[in-house]
N, C-alpha and C positions, 0 to 999 in steps of 0.2 A: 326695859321691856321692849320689846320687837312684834309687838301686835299691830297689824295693817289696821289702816283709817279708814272707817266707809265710806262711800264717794258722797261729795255732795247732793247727789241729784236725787239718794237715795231716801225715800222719808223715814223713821223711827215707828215702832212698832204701833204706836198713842202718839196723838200732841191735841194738843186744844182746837175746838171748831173754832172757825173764823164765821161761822154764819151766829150763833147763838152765844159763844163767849162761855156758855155755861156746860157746855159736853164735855167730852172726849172722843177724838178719832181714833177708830179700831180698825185695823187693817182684819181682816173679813173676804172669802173667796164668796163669791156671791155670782149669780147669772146677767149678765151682761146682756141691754137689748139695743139692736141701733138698725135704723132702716137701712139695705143697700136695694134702689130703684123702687119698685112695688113690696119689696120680699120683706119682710120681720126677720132679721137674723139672732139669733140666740146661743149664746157663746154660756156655758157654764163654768165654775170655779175660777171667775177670771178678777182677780187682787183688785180690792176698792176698800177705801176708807169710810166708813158711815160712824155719824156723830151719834153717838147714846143718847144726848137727850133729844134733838131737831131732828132728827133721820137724815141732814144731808149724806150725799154724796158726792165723794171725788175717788176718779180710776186712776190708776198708776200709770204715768204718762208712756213709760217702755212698754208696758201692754200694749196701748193705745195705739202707739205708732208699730208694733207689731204686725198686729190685728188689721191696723191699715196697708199694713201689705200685703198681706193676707188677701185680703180683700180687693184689692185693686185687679179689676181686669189683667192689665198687662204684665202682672207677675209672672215672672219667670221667660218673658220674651223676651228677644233678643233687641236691645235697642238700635244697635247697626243695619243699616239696609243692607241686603248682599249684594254683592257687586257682577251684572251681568259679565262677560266674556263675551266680547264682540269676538267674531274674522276677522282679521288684517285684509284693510280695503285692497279690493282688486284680485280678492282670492277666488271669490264668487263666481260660478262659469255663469254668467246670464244670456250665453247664448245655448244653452241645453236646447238640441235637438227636443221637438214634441211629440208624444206619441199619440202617432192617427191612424 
């Protein structure tokens, strides 16, 4: 058989709560809430595991770190300073005539 392995990192669709021992975690698109500064942000259908019987919850960590980029102010700028372009010294006429 030649069927690809799913990566580690990935969870299975169910496995057992770690908070109650007595659930099942159900992977469930559910609305996602997390402060950024003052603001409630609200993210919907975003993959989270919730236990059947304790209600916890855990987000899918690739979400998470998505979402945090997302999110980050400096997304999408450019991390390099730009580089000014001086004159080559002595190009300067610093004795320009004044106009009176």
């Amino acid at each position: 058989m030649n069927e690809k392995a799913a990566p580690e990192a990935t969870k299975p669709e169910a496995y057992p709560c770690n908070e109650c021992q007595a659930g099942v975690m159900h992977l469930q698109f559910i609305t996602y809430f997390t402060w950024l500064n003052d603001e409630l942000i609200t993210v919907p259908n975003f993959p989270g595991w919730i236990c059947d019987v304790c209600g916890r919850r855990e987000y899918d960590e690739r979400a998470i770190s998505w979402l945090s980029m997302l999110l980050n102010p400096d997304a999408g700028k450019s991390t390099a300073r730009p580089h000014r372009i001086h004159p080559p010294r002595g190009s300067r006429d610093s004795t320009r005539p004044s106009v009176e």
